[in-house]
PDB file of N, CA, C, O and CB in Angstrom:
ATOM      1  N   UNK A   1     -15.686  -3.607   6.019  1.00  0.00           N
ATOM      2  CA  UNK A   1     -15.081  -4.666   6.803  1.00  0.00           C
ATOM      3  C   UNK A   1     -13.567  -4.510   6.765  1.00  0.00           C
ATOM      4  O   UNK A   1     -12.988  -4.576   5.681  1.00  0.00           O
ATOM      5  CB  UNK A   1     -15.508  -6.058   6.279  1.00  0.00           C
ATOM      6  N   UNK A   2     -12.883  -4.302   7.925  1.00  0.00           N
ATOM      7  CA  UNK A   2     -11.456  -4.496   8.100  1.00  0.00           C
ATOM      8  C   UNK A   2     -10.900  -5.982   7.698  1.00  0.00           C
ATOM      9  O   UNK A   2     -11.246  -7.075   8.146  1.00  0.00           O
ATOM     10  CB  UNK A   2     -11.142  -4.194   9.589  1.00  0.00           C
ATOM     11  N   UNK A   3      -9.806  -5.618   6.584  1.00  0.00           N
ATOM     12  CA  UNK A   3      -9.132  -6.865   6.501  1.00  0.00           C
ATOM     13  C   UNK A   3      -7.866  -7.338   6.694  1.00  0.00           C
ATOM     14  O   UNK A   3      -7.296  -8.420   6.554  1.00  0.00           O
ATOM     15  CB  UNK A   3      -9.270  -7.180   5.615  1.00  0.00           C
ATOM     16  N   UNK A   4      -7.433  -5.675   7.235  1.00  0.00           N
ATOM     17  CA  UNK A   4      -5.705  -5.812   7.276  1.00  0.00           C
ATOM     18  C   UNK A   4      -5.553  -4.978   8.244  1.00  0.00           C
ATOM     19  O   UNK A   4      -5.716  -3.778   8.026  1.00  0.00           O
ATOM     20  CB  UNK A   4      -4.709  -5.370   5.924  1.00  0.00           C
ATOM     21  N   UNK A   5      -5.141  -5.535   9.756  1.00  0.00           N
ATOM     22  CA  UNK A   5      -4.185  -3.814  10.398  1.00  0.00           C
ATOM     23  C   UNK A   5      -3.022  -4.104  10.846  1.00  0.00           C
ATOM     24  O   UNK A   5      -2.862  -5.131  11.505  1.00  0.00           O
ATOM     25  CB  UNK A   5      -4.829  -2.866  11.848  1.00  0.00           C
ATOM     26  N   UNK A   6      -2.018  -3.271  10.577  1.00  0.00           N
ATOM     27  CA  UNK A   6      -0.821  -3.380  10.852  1.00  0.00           C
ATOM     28  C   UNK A   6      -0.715  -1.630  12.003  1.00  0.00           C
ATOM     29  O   UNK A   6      -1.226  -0.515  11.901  1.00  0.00           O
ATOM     30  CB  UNK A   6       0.156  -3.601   9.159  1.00  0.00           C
ATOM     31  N   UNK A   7      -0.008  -2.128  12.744  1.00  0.00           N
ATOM     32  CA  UNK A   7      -0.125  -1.142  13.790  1.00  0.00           C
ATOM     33  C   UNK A   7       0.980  -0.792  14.349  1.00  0.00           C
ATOM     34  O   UNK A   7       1.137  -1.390  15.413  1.00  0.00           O
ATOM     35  CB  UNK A   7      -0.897  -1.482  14.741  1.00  0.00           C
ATOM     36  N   UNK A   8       2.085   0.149  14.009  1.00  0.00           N
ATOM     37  CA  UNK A   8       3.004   0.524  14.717  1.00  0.00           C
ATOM     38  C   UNK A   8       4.069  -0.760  14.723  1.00  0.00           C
ATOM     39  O   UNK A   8       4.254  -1.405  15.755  1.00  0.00           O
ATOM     40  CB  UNK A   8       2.418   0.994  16.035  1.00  0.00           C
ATOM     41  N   UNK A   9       4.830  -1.102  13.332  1.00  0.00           N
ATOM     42  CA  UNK A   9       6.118  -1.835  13.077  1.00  0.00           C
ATOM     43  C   UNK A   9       7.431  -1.033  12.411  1.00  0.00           C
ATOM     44  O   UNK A   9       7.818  -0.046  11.785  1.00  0.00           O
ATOM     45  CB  UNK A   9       5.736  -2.989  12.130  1.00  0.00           C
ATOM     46  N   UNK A  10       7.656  -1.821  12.827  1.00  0.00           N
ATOM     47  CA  UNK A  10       9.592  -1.086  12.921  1.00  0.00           C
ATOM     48  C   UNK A  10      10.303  -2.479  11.841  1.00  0.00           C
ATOM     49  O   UNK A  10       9.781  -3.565  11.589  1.00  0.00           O
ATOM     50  CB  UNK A  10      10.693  -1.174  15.433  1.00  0.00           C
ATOM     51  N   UNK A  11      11.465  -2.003  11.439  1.00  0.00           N
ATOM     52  CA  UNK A  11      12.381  -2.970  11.031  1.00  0.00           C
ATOM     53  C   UNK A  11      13.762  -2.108  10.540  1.00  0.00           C
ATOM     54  O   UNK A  11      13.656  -1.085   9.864  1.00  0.00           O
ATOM     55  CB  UNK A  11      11.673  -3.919   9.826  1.00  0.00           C
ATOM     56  N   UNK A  12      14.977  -2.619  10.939  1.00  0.00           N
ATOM     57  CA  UNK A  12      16.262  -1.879  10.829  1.00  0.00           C
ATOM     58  C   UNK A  12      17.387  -3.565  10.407  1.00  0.00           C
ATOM     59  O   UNK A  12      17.396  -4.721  10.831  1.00  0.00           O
ATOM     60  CB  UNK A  12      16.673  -0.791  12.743  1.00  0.00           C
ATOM     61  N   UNK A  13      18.123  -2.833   9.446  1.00  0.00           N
ATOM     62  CA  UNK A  13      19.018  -3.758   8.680  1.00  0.00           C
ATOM     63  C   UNK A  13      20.088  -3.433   9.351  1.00  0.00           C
ATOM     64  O   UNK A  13      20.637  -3.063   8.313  1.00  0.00           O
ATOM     65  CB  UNK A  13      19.165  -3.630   7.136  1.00  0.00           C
ATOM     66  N   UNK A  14      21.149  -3.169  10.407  1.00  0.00           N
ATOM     67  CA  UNK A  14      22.037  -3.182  11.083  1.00  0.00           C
ATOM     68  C   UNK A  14      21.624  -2.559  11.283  1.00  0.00           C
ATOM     69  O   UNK A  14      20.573  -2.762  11.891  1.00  0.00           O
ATOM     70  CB  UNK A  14      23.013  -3.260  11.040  1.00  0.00           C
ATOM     71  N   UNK A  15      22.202  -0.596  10.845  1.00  0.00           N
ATOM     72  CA  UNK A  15      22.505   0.753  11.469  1.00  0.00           C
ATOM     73  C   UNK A  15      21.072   1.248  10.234  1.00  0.00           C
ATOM     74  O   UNK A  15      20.484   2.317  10.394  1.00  0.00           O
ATOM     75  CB  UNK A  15      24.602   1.554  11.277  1.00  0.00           C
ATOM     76  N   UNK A  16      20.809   0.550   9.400  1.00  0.00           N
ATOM     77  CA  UNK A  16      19.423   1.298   8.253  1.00  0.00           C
ATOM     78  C   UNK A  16      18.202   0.822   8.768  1.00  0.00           C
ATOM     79  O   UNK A  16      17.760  -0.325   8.692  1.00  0.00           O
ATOM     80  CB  UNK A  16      19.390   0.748   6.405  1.00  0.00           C
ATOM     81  N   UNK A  17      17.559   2.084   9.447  1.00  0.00           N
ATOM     82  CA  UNK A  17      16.440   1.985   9.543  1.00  0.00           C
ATOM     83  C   UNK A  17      15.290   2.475   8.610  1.00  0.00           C
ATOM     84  O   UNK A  17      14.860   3.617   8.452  1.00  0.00           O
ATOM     85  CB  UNK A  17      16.400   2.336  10.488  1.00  0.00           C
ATOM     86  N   UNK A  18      14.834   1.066   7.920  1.00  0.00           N
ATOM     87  CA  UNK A  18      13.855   1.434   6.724  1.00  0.00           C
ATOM     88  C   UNK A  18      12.304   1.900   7.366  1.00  0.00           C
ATOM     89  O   UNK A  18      11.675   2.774   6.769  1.00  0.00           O
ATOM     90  CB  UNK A  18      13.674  -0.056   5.629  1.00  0.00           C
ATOM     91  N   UNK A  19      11.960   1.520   8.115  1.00  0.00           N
ATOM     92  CA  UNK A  19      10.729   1.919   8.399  1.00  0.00           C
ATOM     93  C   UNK A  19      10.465   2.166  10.262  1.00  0.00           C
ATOM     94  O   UNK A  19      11.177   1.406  10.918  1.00  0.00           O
ATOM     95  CB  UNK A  19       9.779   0.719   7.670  1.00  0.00           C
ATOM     96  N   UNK A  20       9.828   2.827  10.861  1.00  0.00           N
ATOM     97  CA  UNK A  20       9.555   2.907  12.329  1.00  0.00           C
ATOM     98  C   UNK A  20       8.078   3.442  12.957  1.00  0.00           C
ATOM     99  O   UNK A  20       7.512   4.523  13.116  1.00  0.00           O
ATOM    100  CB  UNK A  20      10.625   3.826  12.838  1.00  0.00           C
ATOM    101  N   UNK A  21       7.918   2.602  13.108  1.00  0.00           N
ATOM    102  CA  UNK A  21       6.183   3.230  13.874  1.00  0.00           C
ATOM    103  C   UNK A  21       5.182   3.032  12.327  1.00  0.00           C
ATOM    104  O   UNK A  21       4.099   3.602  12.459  1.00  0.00           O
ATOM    105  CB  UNK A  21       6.216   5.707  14.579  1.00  0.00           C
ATOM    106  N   UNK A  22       5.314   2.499  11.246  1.00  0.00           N
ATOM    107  CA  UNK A  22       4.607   2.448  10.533  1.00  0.00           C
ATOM    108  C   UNK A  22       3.038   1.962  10.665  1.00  0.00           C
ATOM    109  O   UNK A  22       2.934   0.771  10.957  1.00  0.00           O
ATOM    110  CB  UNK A  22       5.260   1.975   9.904  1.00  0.00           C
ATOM    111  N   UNK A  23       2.292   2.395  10.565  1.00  0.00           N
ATOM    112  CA  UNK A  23       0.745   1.611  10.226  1.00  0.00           C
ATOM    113  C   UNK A  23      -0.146   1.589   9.328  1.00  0.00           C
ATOM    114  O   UNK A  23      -0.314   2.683   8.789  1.00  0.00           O
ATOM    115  CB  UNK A  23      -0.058   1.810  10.906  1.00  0.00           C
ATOM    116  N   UNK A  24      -1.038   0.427   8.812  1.00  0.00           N
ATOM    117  CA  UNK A  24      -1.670   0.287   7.858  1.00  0.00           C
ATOM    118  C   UNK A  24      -2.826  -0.017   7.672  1.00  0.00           C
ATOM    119  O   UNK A  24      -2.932  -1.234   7.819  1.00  0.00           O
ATOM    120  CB  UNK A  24      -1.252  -0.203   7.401  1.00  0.00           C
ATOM    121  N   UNK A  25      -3.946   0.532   7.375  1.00  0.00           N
ATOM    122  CA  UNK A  25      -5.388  -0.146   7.592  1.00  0.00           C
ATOM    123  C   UNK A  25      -5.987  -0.162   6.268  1.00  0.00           C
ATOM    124  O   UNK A  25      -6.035   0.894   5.638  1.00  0.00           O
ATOM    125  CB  UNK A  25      -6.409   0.667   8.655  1.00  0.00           C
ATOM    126  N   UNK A  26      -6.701  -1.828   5.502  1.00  0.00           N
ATOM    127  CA  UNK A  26      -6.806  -2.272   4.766  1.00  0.00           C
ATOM    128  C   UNK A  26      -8.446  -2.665   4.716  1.00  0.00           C
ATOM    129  O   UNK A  26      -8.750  -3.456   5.609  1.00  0.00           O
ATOM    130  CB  UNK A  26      -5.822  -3.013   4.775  1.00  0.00           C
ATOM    131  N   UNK A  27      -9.282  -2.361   4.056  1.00  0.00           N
ATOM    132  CA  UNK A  27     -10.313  -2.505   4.333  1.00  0.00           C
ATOM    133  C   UNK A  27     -11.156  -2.923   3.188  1.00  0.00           C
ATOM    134  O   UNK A  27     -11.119  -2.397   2.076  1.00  0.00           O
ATOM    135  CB  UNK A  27     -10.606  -1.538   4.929  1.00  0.00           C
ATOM    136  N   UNK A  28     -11.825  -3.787   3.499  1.00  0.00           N
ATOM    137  CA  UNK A  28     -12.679  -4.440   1.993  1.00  0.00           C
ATOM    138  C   UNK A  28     -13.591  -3.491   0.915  1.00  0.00           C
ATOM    139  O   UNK A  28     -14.638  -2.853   1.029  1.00  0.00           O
ATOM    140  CB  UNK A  28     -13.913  -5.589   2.539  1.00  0.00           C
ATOM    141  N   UNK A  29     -12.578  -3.757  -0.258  1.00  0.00           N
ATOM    142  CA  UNK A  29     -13.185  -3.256  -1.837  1.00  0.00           C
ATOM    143  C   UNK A  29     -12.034  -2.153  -1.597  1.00  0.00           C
ATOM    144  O   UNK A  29     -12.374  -1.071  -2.077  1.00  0.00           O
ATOM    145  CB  UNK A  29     -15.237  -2.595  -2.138  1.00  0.00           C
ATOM    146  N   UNK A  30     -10.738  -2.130  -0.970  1.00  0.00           N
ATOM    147  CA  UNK A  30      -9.676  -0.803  -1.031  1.00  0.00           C
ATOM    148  C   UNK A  30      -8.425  -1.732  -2.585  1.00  0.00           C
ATOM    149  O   UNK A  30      -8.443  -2.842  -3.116  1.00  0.00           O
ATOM    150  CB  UNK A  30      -8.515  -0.464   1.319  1.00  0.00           C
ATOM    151  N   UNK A  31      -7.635  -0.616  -2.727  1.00  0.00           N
ATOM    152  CA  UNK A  31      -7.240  -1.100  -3.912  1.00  0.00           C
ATOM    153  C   UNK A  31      -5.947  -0.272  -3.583  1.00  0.00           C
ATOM    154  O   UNK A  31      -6.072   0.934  -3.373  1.00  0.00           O
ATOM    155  CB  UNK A  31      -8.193  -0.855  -5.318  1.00  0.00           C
ATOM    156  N   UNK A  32      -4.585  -0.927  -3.525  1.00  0.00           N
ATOM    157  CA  UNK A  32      -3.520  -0.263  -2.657  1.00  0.00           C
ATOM    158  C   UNK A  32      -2.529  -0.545  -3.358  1.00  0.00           C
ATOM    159  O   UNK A  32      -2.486  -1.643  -3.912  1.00  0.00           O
ATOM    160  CB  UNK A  32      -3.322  -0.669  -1.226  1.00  0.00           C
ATOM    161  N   UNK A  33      -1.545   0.340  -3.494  1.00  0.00           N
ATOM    162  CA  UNK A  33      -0.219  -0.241  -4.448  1.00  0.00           C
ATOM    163  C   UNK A  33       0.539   0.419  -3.311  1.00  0.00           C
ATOM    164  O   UNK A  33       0.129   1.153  -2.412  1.00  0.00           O
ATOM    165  CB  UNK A  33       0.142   0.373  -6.372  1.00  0.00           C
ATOM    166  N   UNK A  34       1.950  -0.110  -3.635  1.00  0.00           N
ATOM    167  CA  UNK A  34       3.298  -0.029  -2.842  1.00  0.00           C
ATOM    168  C   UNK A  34       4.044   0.564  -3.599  1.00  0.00           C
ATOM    169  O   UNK A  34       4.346  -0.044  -4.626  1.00  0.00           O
ATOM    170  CB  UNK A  34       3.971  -1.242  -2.413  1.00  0.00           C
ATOM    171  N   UNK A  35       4.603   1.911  -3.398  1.00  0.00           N
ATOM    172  CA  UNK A  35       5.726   2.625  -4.514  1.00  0.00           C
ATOM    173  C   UNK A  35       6.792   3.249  -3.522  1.00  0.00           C
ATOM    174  O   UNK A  35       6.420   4.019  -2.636  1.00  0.00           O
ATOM    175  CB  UNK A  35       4.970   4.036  -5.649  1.00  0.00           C
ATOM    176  N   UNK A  36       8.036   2.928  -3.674  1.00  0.00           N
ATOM    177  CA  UNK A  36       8.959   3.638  -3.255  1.00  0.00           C
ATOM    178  C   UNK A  36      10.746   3.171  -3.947  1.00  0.00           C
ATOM    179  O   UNK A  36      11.013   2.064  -4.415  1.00  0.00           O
ATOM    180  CB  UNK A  36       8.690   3.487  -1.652  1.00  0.00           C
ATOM    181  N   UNK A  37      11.666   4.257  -3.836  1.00  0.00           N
ATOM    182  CA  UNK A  37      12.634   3.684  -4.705  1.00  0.00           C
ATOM    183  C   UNK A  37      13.168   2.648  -3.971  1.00  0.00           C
ATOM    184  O   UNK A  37      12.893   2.341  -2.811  1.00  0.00           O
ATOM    185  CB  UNK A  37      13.664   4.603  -5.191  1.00  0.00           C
ATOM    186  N   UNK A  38      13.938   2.139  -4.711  1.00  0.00           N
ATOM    187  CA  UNK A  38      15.092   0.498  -4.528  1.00  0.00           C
ATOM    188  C   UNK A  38      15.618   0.765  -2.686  1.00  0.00           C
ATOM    189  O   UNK A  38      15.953   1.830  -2.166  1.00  0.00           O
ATOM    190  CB  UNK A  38      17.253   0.604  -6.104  1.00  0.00           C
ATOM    191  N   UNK A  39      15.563  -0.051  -2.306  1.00  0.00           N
ATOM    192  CA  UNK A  39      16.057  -0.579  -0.894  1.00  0.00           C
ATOM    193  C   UNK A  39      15.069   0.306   0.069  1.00  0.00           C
ATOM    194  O   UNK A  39      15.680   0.754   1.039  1.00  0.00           O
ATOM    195  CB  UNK A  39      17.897  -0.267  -0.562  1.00  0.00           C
ATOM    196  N   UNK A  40      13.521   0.702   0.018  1.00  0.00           N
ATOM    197  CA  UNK A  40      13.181   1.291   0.852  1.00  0.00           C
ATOM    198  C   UNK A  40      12.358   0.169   1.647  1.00  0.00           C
ATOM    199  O   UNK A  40      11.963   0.275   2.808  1.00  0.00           O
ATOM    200  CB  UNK A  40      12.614   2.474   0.391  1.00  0.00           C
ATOM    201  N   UNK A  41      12.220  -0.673   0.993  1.00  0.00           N
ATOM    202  CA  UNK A  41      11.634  -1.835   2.748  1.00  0.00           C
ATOM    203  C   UNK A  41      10.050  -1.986   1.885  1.00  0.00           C
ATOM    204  O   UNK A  41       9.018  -2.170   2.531  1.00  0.00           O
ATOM    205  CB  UNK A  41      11.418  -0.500   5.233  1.00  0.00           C
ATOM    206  N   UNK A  42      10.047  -1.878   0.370  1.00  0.00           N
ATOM    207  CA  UNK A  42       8.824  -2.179   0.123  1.00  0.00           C
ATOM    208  C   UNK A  42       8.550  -3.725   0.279  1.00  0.00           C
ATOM    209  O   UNK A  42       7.696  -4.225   1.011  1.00  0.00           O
ATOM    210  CB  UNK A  42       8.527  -1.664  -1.156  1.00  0.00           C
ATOM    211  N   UNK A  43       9.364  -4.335  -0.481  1.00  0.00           N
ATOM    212  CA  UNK A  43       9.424  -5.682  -0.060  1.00  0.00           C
ATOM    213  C   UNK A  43       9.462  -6.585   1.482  1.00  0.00           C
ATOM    214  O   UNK A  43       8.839  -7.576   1.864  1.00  0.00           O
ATOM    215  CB  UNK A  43      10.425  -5.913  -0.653  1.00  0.00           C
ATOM    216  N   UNK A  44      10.305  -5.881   2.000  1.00  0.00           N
ATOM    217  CA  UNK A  44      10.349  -6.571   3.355  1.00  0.00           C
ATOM    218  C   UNK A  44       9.317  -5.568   4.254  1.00  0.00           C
ATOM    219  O   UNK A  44       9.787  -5.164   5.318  1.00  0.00           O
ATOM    220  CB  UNK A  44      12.085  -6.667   4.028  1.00  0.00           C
ATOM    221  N   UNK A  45       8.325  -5.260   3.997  1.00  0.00           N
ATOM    222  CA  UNK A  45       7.029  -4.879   4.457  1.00  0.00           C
ATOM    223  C   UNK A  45       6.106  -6.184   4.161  1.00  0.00           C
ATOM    224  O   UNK A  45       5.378  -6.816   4.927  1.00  0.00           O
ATOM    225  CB  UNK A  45       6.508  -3.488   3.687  1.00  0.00           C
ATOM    226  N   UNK A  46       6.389  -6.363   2.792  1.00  0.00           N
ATOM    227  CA  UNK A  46       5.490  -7.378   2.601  1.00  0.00           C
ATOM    228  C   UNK A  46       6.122  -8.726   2.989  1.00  0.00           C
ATOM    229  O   UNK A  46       5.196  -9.521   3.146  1.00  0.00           O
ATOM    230  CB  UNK A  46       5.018  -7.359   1.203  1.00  0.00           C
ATOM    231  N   UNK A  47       6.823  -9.075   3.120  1.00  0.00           N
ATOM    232  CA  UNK A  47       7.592 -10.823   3.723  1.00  0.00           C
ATOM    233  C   UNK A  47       6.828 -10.047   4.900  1.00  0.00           C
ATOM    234  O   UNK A  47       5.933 -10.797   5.287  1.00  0.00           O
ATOM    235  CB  UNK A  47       9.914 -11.439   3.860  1.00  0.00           C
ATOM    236  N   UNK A  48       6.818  -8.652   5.743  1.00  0.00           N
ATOM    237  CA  UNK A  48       6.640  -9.271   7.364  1.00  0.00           C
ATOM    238  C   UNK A  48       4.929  -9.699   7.189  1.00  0.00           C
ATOM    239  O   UNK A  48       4.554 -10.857   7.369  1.00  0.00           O
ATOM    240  CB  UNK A  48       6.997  -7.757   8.951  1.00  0.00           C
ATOM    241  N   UNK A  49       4.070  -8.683   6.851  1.00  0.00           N
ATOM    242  CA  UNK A  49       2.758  -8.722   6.534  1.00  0.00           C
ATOM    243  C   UNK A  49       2.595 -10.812   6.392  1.00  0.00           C
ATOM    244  O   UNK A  49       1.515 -11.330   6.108  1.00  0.00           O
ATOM    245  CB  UNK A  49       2.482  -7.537   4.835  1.00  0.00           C
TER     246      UNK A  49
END
């Protein structure tokens, strides 16, 4: 069962573009961690989610 799709999002902090065309598919009993260094948009992936 699908429980999450994220499909082709963008987000840019003036002139820093942290992420573009990203997508995500989340699906029941998946088990997912978020790793990347300091200011890469792990967080503000998740505020948009």
């Amino acid at each position: 069962m699908n429980l999450l799709t994220i499909d082709n999002i963008s987000k840019q902090f003036s002139e820093r573009l942290l992420f573009d065309g990203a997508s995500l598919l989340i699906n029941e009993g998946d088990r997912i961690g978020l790793i990347g260094v300091n200011g890469s948009g792990k967080s503000t992936l998740l505020k948009i989610v």
